[in-house]
N, C-alpha and C positions, 0 to 999 in steps of 0.2 A: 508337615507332610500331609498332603489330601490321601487319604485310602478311600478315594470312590472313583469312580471310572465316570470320563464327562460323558458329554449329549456326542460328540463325535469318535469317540471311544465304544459308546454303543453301535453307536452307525456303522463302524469297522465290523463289526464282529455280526453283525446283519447280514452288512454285504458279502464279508469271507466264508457264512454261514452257509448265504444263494447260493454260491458260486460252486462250493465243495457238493452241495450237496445236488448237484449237478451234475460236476465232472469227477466226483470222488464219492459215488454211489457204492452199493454192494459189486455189482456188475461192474464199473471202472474200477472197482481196488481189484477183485481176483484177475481182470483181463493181464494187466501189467505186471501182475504178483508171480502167474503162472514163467510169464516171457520171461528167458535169460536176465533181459536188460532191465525189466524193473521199473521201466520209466516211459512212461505219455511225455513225447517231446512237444505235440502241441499245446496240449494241457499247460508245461512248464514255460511253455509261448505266454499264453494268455495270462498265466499267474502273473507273468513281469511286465507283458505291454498294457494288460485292461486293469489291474489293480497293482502294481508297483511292490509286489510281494518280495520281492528278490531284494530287492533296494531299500527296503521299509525305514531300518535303523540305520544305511550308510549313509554318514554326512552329504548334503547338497553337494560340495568341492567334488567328492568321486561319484556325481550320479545320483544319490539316490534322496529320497526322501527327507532324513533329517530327522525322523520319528523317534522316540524312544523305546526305553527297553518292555514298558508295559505295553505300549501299542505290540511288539511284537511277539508279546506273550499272549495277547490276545488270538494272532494268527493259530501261533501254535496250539494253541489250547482248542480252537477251530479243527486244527488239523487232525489234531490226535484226536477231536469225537469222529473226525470223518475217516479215520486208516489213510489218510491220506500213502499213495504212494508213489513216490521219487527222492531225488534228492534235496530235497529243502532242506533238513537236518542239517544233512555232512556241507551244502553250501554255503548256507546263511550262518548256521550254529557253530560251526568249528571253521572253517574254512575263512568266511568272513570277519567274523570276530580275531582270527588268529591274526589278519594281515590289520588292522585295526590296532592289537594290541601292539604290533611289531615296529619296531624305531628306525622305520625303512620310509620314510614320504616317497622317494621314486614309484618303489615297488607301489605302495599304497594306491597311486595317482595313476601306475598304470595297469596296474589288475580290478583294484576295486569297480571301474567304471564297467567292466564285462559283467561280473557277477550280478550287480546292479541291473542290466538290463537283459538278463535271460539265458543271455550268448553263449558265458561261461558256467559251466558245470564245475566246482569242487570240491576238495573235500582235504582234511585233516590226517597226515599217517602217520600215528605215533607207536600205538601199541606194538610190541613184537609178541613172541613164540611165548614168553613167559604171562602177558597176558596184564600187564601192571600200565597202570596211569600214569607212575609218580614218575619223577625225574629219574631214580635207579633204574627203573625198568628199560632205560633208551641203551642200546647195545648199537645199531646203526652207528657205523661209521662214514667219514668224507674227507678226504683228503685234497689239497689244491695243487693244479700242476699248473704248467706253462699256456693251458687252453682251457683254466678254469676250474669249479670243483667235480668232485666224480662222489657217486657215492655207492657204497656197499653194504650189502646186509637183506634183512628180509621185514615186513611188516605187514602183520596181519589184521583181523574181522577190521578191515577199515570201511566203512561206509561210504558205501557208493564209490568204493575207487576202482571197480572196474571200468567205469563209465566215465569218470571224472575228465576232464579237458585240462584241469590245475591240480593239481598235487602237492600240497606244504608238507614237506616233511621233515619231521624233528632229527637229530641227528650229531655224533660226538663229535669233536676235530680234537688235533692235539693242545690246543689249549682248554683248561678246564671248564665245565662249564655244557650247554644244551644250545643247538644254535639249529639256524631254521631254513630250509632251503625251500625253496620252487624248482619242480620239473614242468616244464612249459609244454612240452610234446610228449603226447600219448603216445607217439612212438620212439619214443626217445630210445637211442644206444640202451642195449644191457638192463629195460625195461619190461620184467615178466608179471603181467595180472591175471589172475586168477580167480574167476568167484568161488566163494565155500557156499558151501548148503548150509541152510538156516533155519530154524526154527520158523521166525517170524520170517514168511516169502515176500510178505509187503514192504521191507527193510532188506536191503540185498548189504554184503559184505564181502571181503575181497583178500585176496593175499599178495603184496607185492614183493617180488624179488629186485632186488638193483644187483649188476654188476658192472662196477665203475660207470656207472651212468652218469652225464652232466646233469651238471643242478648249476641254482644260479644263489648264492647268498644273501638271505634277508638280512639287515639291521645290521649287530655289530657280532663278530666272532664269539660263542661261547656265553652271549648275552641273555641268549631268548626263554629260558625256563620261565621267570617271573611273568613275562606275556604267555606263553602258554596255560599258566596256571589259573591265569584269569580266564583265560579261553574257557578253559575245561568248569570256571566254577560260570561264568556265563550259561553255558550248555547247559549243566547242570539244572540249572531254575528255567531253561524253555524246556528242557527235558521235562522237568517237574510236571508243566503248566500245560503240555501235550499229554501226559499221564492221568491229568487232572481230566483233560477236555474225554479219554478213552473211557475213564471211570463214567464219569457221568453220561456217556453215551450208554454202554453197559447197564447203569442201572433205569434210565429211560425205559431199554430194551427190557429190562425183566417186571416192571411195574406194567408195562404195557401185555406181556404175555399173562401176568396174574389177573389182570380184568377178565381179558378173553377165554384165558384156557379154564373148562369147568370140571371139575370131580366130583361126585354124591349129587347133582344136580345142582351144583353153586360156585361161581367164579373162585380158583384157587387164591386167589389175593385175599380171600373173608379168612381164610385160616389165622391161626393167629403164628403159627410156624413159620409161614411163608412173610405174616403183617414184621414180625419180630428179624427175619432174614433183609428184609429193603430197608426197616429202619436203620440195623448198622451197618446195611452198606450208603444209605447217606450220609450218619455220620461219620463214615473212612473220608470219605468224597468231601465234605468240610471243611473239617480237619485239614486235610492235604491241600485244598484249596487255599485255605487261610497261608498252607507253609507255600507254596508255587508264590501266591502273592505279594507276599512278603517280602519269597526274593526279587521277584518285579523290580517293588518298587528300591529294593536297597539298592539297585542296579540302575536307577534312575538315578538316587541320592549320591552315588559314586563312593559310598565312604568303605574303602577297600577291605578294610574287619570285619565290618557289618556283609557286607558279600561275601567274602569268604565261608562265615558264620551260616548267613543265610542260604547260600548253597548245598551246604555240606546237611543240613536240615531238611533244608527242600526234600533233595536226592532221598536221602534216607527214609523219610516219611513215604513220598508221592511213590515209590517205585513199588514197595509194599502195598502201599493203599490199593494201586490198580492193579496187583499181581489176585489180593482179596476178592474185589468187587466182579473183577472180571472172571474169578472161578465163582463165587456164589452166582453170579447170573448164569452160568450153564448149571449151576444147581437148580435153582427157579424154575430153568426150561426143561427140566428131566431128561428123559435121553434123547430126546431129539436136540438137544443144544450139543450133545459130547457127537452129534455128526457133520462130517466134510461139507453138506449142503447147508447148514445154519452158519450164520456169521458170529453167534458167540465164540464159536472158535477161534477166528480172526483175532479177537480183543482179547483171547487169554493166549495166543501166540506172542500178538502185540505185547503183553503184559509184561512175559516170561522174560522177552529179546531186552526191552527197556529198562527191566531191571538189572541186568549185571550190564547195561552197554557202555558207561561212564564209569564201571568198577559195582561191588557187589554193594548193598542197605549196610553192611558189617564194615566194609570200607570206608563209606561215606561217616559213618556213624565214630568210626578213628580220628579220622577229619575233624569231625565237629568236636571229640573231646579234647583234642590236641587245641583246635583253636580257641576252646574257649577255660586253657589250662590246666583240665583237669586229668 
């Protein structure tokens, strides 16, 4: 296995570097952060027609690219130095991946080609009221009549599912088992969306109620835990790799305020409080990078243990690490960092939301001893 990133793996990370740091300035995150909706529809234009962001990892046959899972940690980790804000996340991360994993080729051949090129917005609804990842937590029920399925129940902090155009959502029938539905219309029958207020405003969240609403059935009845599971450890490692890219924004930000800002007549960076505060927020930011990477590439390798393993590490590490570095860099800045006008706020909102958004570092860290037996 190569752990180095080629000559056009650099290039990626260039180009997605220009482009955010462009259209995902300080000024375009709060513009869209503040708005209900959360989202630059143009912006998410240009993402998918001038650079193929949407489409990066989805096989040629549905559209898109054909990339791997490291190229597309590279975006991420792009994204998360810049706040990026819309739904790329709940699109690419959960939404895409989920129909990917799903043993549906119809469905596949004929959603995957939208999300690919822009069109479609979606997003993943799994969580309920309790608030859990695993398989126990899904209470959603759907039952099937003579004009289809209908489903019932309630699903919350879903990402970006106010907005979303596609909807997969997890969900019981009477056979045993997690199985996976699509709601195609945002207005669909007995469809209620709700935003919640959030911590992080750059990352919007949503509650959906169904009442007997149609859905359309992915895969096979009562099949689809095992593909979501992979979903959820997929996310997990661009979670990571986006937490990675917020940390090392963050600490950028505070090495550059120690130069500048002076006390006693001497840039506060010579202190040796402030030299000893950047040093372990780089090595958090290492560290966590070394683990984001890792699961890149075990996500390249496919070898389903090693992902799982790797995921569940990632998460745990990377969520911590950027929760650290992003409150020491409002430490750095003194009180003008703990204000609404500075952006270090921004990355320790970011910080706070990312950490429990896939389950809390204590969760993850269950995970990892479970899978690795002990």
């Amino acid at each position: 296995m190569d752990l180095t990133f080629s000559e056009e793996q650099d290039e990626l990370r260039k180009v997605v570097r220009s482009f955010l740091a462009k259209h995902s300035d300080e000024t375009e995150v709060r513009r869209p952060a503040a708005d209900p909706g959360g989202h630059e529809p143009v912006v998410w234009r240009r993402m998918a027609g001038e650079l193929g962001l949407q489409g990066l990892a989805v096989p040629e046959e549905y559209g898109g690219s054909g990339f791997g899972y490291v190229d597309l940690g590279i975006v991420f980790e792009e994204a998360g130095r810049a706040l990026l804000c819309g739904p790329y996340f709940a699109t690419v991360a959960l939404a895409a991946e989920a129909l990917l994993r799903c043993a549906d080729e119809p469905a596949r051949a004929e959603l995957l080609p939208g999300i690919a090129s822009g069109d479609t917005v979606a997003t993943l609804a799994l969580t309920e009221d309790n608030g859990r990842w695993d398989e126990r937590g899904i209470r959603l029920t759907a039952h099937e009549t003579t004009n289809g399925w209908r489903l019932t129940g309630a699903k919350t902090y879903v990402p970006d599912g106010h907005l979303a155009d596609l909807l997969l959502v997890a969900a019981r029938t009477e056979s045993p088992g997690i199985s996976l539905f699509a709601v195609e219309d945002a207005e669909a029958q007995g469809l209620t969306r709700t935003s919640l207020p959030t911590l992080d405003q750059t990352r919007k969240q949503a509650r959906l109620e169904f009442t007997d609403t149609p859905a359309r059935l992915l895969g096979t009845e009562g099949a689809a835990w095992p593909g979501l599971e992979r979903t959820l450890a997929t996310a997990s490692v661009l979670l990571a790799a986006e937490q990675v890219g917020g940390a090392a924004a963050a600490l950028d930000a505070a090495v550059e305020y120690a130069k500048i800002r002076e006390q006693y007549g001497r840039p506060i960076g010579s202190f040796q409080g402030i030299k000893h505060k950047c040093a372990d927020m780089l090595m958090e930011i290492e560290c966590a990078r070394s683990a984001a990477y890792g699961g890149l590439w075990a996500l390249d390798a496919g070898d389903e243990t090693e992902i799982a393993i790797a995921a569940a590490l990632a998460q745990a590490f990377c969520s911590e690490a950027f929760t650290r570095v992003a409150g020491d860099n409002i430490q750095v800045h003194g009180g003008i960092g703990f204000t609404w006008e500075h952006p270090a706020h921004l990355y320790f909102k970011r910080a706070k939301s990312s950490e429990v958004l896939l389950g809390t570092p204590s969760y993850h860290r269950e995970l990892l001893a479970a899978r690795l037996g002990i």
